[in-house]
C-alpha positions as CSV (number, residue, x, y, z in Angstrom):
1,X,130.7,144.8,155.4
2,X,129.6,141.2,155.1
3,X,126.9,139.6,157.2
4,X,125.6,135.8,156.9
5,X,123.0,134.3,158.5
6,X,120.3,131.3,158.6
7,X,116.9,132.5,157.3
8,X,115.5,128.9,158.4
9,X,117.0,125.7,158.7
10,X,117.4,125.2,154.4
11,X,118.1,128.6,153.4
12,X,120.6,130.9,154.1
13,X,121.3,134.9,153.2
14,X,124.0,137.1,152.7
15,X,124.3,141.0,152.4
16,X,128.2,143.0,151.5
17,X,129.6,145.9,150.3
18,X,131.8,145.7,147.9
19,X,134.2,148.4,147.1
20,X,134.6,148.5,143.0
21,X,136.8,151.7,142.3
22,X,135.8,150.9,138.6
23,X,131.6,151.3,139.2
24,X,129.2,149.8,138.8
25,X,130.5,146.1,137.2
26,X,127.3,145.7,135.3
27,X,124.3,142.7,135.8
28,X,126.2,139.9,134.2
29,X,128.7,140.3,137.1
30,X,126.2,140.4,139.9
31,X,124.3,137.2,138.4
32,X,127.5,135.6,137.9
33,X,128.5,136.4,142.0
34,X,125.0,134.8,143.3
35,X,125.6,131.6,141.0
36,X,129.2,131.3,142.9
37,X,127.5,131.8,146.2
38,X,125.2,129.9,145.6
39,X,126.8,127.0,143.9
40,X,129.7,126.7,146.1
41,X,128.1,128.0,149.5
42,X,124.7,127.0,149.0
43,X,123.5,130.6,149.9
44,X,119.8,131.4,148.4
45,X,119.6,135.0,149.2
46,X,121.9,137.6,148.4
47,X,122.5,141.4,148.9
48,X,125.2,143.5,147.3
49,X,125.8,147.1,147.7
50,X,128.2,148.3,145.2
51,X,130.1,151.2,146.7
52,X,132.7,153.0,144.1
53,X,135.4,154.0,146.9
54,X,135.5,157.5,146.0
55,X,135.8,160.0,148.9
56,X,132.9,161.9,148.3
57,X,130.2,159.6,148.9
58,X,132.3,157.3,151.8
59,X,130.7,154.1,153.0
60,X,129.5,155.1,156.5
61,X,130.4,151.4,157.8
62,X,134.2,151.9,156.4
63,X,136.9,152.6,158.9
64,X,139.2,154.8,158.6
65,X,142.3,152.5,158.7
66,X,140.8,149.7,156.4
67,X,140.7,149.8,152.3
């Protein structure tokens, strides 16, 4: 689930899920991810959801056909 929009004519946002069967990839990874989008997209504001993949607790935007 990725979504991307203009917050104003300078800044833009993004919010994902992202599926890491391993868990939760720690702090350093998520700081690491905003520098990239940042640095490289120019986006200001991000939102990840880390989501592990396990069955039990499904993403409720998944479908069924998609991994």
């Amino acid at each position: 689930d990725l979504h991307i929009w203009a917050m104003s004519t300078t800044e833009t946002a993004l919010t994902a899920h992202l599926i890491m069967p391993a868990g939760y990839p720690g702090d350093a990874f998520l700081m690491n991810v905003n520098k990239e989008l940042h640095d490289n997209f120019g986006i200001e504001h991000t939102t990840l959801q880390i989501e592990t993949g396990d069955p039990s607790y499904p993403c409720p935007l998944a479908q069924e056909n998609v991994i």
